[in-house]
ZAMIDO-77556 format. One record per residue (C-alpha): residue number from 1; x, y, z. Coordinates in steps of 0.2 Angstrom, whole numbers. Layout:
N
 seq     X     Y     Z
 NUM     X     Y     Z
...
//
This chain:
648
 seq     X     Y     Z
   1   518   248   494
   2   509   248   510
   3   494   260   512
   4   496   274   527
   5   484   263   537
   6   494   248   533
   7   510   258   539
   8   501   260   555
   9   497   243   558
  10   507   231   569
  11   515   223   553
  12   521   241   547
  13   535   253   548
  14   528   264   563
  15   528   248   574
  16   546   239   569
  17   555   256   572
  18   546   265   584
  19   547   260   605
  20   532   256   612
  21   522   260   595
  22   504   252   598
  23   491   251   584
  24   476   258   586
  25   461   256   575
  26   454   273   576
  27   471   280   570
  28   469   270   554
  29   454   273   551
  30   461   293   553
  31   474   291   540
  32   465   282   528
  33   453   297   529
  34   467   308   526
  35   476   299   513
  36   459   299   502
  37   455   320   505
  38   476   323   498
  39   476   314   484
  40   456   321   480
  41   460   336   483
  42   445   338   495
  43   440   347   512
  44   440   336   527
  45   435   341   546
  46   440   327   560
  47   437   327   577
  48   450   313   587
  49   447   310   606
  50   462   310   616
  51   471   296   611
  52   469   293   592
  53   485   298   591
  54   481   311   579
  55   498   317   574
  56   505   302   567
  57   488   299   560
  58   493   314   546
  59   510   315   547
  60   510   295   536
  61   497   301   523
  62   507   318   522
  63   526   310   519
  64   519   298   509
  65   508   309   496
  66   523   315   486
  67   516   331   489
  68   520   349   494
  69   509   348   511
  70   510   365   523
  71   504   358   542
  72   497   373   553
  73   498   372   572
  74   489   382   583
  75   506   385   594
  76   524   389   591
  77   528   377   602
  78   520   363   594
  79   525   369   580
  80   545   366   585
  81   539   347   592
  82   531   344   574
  83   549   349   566
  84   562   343   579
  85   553   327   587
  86   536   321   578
  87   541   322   559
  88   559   317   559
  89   553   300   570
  90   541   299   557
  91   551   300   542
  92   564   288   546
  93   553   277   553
  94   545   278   534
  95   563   276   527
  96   557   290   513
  97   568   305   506
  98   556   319   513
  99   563   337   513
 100   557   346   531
 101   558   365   536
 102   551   375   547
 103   546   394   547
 104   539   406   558
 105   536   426   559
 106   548   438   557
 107   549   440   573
 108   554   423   579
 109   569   429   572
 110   585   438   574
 111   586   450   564
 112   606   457   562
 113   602   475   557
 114   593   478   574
 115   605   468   583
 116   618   481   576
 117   606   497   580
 118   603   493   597
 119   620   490   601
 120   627   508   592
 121   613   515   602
 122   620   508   618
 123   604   515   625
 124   601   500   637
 125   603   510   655
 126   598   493   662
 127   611   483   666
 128   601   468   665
 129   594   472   647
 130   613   477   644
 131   616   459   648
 132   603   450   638
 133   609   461   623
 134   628   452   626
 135   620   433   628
 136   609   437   609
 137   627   445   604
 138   638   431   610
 139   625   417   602
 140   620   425   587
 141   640   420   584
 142   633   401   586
 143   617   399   579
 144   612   393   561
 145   595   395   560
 146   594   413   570
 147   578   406   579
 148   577   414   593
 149   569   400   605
 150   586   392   602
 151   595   406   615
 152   592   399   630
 153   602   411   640
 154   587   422   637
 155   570   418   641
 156   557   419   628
 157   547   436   637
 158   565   444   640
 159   564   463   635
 160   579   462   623
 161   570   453   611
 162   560   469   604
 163   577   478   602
 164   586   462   592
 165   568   456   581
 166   559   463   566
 167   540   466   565
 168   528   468   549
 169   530   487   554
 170   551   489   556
 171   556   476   543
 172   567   484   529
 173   564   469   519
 174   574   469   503
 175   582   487   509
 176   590   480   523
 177   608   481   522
 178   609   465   530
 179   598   456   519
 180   609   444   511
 181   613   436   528
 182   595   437   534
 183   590   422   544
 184   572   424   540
 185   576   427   521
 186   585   409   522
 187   572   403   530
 188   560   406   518
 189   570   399   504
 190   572   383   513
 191   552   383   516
 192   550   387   497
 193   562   371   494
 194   555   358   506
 195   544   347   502
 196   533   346   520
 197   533   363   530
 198   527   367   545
 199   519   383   552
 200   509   390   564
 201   492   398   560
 202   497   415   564
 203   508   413   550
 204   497   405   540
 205   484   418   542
 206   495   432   542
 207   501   426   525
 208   484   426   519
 209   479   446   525
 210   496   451   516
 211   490   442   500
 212   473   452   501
 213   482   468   503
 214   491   464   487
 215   507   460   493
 216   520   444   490
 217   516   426   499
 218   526   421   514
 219   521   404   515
 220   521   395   498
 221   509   388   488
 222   504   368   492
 223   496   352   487
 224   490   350   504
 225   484   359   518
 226   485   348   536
 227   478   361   550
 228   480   355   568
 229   471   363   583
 230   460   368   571
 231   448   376   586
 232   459   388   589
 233   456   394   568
 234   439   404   568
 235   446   416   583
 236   465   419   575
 237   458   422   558
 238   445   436   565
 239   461   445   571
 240   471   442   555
 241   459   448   543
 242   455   463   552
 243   468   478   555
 244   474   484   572
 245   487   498   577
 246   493   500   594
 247   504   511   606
 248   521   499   603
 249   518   501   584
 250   520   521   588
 251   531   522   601
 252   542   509   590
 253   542   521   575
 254   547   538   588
 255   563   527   593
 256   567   520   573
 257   564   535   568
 258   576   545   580
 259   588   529   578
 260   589   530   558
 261   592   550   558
 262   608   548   571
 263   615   536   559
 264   610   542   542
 265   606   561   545
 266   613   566   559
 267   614   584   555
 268   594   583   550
 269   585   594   561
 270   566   590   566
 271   565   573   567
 272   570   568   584
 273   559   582   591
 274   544   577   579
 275   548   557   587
 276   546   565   605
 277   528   572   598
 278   521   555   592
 279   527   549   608
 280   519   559   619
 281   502   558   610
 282   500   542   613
 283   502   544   628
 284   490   556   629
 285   477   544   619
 286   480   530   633
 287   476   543   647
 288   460   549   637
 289   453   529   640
 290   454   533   657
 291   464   524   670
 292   457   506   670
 293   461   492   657
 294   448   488   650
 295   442   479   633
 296   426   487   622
 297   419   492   608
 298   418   512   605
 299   401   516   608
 300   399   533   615
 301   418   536   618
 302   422   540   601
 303   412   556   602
 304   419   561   619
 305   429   580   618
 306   446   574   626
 307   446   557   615
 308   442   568   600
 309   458   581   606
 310   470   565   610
 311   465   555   592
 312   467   572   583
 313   482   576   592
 314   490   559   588
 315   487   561   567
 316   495   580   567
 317   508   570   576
 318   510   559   564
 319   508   573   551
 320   522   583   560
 321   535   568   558
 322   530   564   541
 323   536   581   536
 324   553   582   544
 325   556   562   536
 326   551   568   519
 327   566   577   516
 328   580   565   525
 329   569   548   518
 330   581   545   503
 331   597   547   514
 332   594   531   519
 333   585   516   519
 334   579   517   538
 335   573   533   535
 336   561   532   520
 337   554   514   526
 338   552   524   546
 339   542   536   533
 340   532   521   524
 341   525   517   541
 342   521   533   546
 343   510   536   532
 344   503   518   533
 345   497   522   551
 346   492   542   545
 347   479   530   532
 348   473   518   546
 349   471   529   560
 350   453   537   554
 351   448   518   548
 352   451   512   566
 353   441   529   572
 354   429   537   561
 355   413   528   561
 356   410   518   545
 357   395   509   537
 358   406   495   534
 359   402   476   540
 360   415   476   555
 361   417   478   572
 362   428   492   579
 363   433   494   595
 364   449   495   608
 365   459   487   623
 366   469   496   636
 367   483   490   647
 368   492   499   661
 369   503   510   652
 370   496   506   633
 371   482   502   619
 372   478   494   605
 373   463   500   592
 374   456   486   582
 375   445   484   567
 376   438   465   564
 377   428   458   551
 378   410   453   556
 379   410   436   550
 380   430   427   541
 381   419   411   532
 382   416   421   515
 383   435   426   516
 384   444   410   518
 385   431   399   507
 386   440   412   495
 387   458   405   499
 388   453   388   500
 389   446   390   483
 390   461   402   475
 391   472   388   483
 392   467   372   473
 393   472   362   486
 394   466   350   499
 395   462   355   515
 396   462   346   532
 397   455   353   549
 398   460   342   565
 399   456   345   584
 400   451   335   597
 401   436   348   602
 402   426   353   585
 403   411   343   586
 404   396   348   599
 405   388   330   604
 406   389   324   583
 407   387   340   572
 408   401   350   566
 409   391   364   561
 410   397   377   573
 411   414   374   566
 412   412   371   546
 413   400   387   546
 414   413   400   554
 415   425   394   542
 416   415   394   525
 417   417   375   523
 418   401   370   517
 419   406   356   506
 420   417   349   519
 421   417   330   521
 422   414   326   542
 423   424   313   550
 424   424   311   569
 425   433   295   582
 426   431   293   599
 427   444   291   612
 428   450   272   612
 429   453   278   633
 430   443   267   642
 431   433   282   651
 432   421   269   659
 433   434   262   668
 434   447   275   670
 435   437   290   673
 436   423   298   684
 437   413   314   682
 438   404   322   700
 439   393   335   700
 440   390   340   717
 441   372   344   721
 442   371   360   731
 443   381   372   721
 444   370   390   722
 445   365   396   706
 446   384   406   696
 447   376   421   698
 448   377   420   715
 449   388   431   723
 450   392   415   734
 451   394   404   721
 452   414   405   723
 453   414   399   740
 454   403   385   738
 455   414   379   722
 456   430   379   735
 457   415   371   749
 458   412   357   738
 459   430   355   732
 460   438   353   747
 461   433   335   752
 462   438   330   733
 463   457   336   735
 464   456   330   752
 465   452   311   743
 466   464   314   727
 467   478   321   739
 468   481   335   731
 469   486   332   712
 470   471   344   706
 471   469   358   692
 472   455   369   697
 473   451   378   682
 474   439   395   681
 475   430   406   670
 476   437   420   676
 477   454   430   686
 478   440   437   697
 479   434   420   704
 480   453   412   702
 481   459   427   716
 482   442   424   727
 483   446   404   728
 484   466   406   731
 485   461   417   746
 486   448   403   752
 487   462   390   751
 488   475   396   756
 489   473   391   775
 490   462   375   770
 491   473   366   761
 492   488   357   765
 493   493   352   749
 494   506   367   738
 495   494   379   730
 496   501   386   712
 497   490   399   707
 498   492   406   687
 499   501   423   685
 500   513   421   701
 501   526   414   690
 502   526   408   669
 503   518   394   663
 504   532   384   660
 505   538   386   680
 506   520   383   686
 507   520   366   676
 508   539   360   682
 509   534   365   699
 510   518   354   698
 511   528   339   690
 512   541   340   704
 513   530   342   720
 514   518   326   713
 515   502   330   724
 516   501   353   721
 517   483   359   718
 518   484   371   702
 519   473   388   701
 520   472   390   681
 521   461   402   668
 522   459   402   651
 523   478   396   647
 524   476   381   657
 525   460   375   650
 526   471   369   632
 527   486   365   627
 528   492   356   643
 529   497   337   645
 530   500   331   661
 531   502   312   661
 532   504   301   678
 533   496   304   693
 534   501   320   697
 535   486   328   689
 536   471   312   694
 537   458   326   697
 538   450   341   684
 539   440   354   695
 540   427   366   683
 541   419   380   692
 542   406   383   679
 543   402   381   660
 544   412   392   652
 545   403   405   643
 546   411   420   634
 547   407   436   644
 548   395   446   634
 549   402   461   638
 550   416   457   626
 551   414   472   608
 552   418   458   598
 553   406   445   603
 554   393   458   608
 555   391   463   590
 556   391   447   581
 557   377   442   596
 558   367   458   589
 559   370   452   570
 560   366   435   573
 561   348   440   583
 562   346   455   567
 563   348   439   555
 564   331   431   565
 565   340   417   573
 566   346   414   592
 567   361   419   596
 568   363   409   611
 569   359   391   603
 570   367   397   586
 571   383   403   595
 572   390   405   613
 573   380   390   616
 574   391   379   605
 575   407   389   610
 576   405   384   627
 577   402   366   623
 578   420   365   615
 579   427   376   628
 580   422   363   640
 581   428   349   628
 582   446   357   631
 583   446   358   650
 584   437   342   651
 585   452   335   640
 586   465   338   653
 587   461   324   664
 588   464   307   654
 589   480   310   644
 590   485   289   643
 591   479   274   643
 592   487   272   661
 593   477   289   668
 594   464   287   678
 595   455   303   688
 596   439   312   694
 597   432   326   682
 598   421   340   693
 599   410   352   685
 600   402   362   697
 601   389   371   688
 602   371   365   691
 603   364   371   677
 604   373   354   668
 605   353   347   677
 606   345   362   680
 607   346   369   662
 608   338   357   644
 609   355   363   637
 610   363   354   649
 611   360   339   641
 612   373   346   627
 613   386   349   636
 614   385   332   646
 615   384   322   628
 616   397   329   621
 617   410   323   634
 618   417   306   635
 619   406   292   641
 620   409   290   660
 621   402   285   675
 622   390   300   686
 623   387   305   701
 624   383   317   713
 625   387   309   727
 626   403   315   736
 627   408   297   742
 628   408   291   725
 629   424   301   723
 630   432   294   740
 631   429   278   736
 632   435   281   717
 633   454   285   723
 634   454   272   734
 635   453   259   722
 636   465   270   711
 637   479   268   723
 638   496   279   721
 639   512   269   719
 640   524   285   715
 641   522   300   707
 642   528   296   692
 643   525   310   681
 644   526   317   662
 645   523   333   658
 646   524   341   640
 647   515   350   628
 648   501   346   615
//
């Protein structure tokens, strides 16, 4: 039998079933890599340039283990490309008799019992919302799976889908009258049957937190653990093993609560009235964090007297409509499990408040009309070497940006993956050819309160010699607004600017048109692939490092200078490298791609940790020299814009 390398060799099964399958050495190399941490049961961590060809690269070992592997993804929509496109095309390719399945979070699903409340309430005074409760009605008759990003009458941020889905908080679980035709039950005993299952790591994490609370698994036990994206890990697992409660969890409970004792108890007095209480104090909490959004840590707000009055009006809330659920909670199943989350939140509400002594970091965000109060773990590496070790398994990490120039350090010492095996290949793109990074010279310091007109300044002659066909990607919203106002009458090219309309549209809009210029933040800096020459040029406006304002990065940044070391070299400046790694990352997307990558921070000369940053992107020609870039595109001449667009 052929190895997995052999399989994706020109002689192997890849290549005789697959269109347009081209071997690649790297990508051997990868699987054989792999192959040898399944079946040893190791730890691996792999970086793969753009290119490798990453996926396929552990999809072959994982199908061919024999194995129960779980693959983690850092998106739900990657996760649905895995299951529907990568790992069938895969399999039968491979010719082998490999059980698939897919699972995601509860709420990914439609959940009947809420279907059914929301439509006895016939609350929806919207006639809009009224409809998108008739298109989930009329294909709920249809669907098999019950997933909900299979309805597409309804789009995916649509306001019904809060009404018709199930949270961790609203789940009856096994109580649920609707429990034997639950489509997230059946698809949990599908993922408990298959023999390769795919997940994001949301769930994955999630599952985890649950486990350490003493609670039942989601996701089942493996052989194998394949994590892609596996950037994206450190960050989720900080919120999942942490606990947070915000204004929807109450606001949700005030409605159930009100919803349950109209169908169950509708003679109960109290509880309607009690809801209307919890609902109006938190309100009143969101109104004592003042009037601006805002994202910090609690500091000296926690001993201010109006937050004090709001936090100790929200628990005698809470107290009030535990008390009127007491009595009615075993007339039915709504009511006691409403009462289950009301004295869940009554035990974390003085956790998330009260100052502890504990190794954590507490603090709060606010939107327009709502919060959130958060408690997170100081450090997740002692935590998940825990699971890793509980799991007896062998576990993969892949991402094209975990390495900072060769040392994986930054990554493996988050995570707790000391004895980790390191594996890293390089882009087989031929950067040298295809690719050209400018750094103009007379960019102001980023402190400058100029420093977003000279960005535009020095960006203008570059889309004027790439015609358009640009991202310009910033640190900030601030800086995103300043440069759309700058362009707006200096550019001919269509200007897209992130947050006008979704994603999705932004992307079609930029496929379609062929030569936009596209304004982008953090979103845009990953999980993007543009192929063709309708994105030929990547515009940076500055090295992107976290805001040090942020509670959750301020504090580790104190504990990691308390330790003796320096936080800036130890942390944000590795963080930054990576970041820059994933904008850098949308240029070059095929071997067919060519295109001009401009940073325009000076500090990549002006600073000795500049040197990092520039050795840690692909090898490609310099300059600083503007006409470089003109005559660049001119020996890269347009045919047509002929265009791909899809996701990582």
């Amino acid at each position: 039998m052929l190895t997995p390398a052999e399989q994706l060799s020109s002689n192997g099964a890849l290549a005789d079933h697959i269109d347009g399958f081209a071997p690649r050495a790297v990508q051997q190399q990868m699987a054989t890599a792999i192959d040898e941490a399944i079946h040893n049961q190791a730890s691996l961590v792999t970086e793969a340039g753009t290119g490798t060809g990453k996926t396929f690269a552990y999809l072959v070992p994982a199908l061919m283990s024999g194995k129960k592997v779980i693959i983690s993804t850092g998106t739900k929509t990657l996760q649905d490309q895995l299951f529907h496109r990568d790992l069938p095309t895969v399999r039968d390719a491979l010719g082998l008799p490999v059980d698939i399945a897919l699972l995601k979070g509860r709420a990914n699903y439609l959940c009947l019992h809420r279907l059914f409340l929301s439509g006895e309430r016939n609350r929806f005074r919207n006639k809009s919302i009224s409809a998108q409760w008739q298109q989930v009605r009329d294909w709920e008759v249809h669907t098999v799976s019950g997933d909900i990003a299979e309805c597409r009458e309804v789009t995916e941020d649509a306001v019904i889908w809060p009404h018709v889905t199930a949270n961790a908080d609203n789940c009856l679980g096994s109580d649920c009258p609707q429990f034997n035709d639950c489509y997230m039950i059946k698809s949990r005993r599908r993922a408990q049957k298959a023999d390769v299952l795919v997940v994001n790591h949301h769930l994955l994490l999630a599952d985890m937190s649950l486990r350490d609370d003493g609670f039942g698994e989601v996701v089942p036990s493996a052989n194998a653990y394949i994590i892609d994206e596996a950037h994206q890990l450190p960050e989720a697992a900080m919120q999942f093993f942490g606990s947070r409660l915000s204004s929807r969890q109450l606001t949700e409970l005030a409605s159930d609560a009100t919803a349950e004792q109209l169908k169950d108890a509708s003679e109960a007095k109290g509880i309607t009235a009690a809801a209307e209480v919890l609902t109006k104090a938190s309100a009143d909490l969101r109104l004592a964090f003042g009037q601006s959004a805002q994202r910090s840590g609690w500091g000296d707000l926690i001993n201010s007297k109006p937050m004090q009055t709001a936090i100790a009006d929200l628990a005698d809330a809470l107290q009030l409509l535990q008390g009127k659920l007491e009595p009615n909670a075993e007339r039915g199943r709504g009511l006691e499990h409403c009462l289950n989350r009301c004295q869940s939140l009554i035990k974390l509400l003085p956790r998330l408040t009260e100052k502890t002594e504990e190794d954590v970091i507490q603090w709060f965000q606010t939107y327009r009309n709502s919060f959130s109060l958060h408690i997170t773990p100081m450090e997740v590496a002692e935590i998940f070497r825990r699971h890793m070790k509980e799991s007896r398994a062998a576990w993969i990490f892949s991402s094209a940006t975990l390495a900072v120039a060769d040392s994986f350090e930054h990554f493996t010492t988050r995570m707790g993956l000391d004895d980790a095996d390191c594996e890293r290949w390089d882009s087989p793109f031929d950067f040298e050819q295809q690719a050209l990074l400018y750094i103009p010279q007379d960019c102001p310091e980023p402190n400058s309160y100029q420093y977003t007109q000279a960005v535009v300044n020095n960006a203008l002659p570059v889309l004027q010699a790439s015609r358009g066909r640009a991202f310009m990607l910033f640190t900030s919203h601030r800086a995103l607004r300043e440069a759309e106002s700058l362009l707006n009458k200096k550019i001919d090219y269509p200007l897209l600017v992130q947050g006008d309309k979704p994603r999705s549209e932004l992307l079609r809009q930029f496929r379609e048109l062929g030569n936009a210029v596209l304004l982008g933040t953090a979103s845009f800096w990953e999980g993007i692939d543009v192929r063709g020459e309708a994105l030929s040029c990547v515009i940076i406006d500055k090295l992107p490092f976290a805001s040090p304002g942020d509670p959750v990065l301020k504090a580790r940044i104190d504990a990691i200078r308390a330790s003796g070391e320096n936080p800036f070299m130890s942390y944000q400046l590795p963080a930054a490298v990576l970041t820059l790694k994933q904008g850098a990352g949308r240029l070059i997307r095929d071997q067919s791609d060519s295109g001009v990558l401009m940073i325009c921070d000076p500090r990549l000369y002006s600073k000795p940790y500049g040197r990092l940053f520039l050795s840690s992107l692909p090898a490609m020609p310099r300059s600083r020299d503007v006409t470089d870039v003109q005559k660049f595109f001119s020996t890269h001449e347009i045919d047509e814009p002929a265009v791909e667009v899809a996701q990582e």
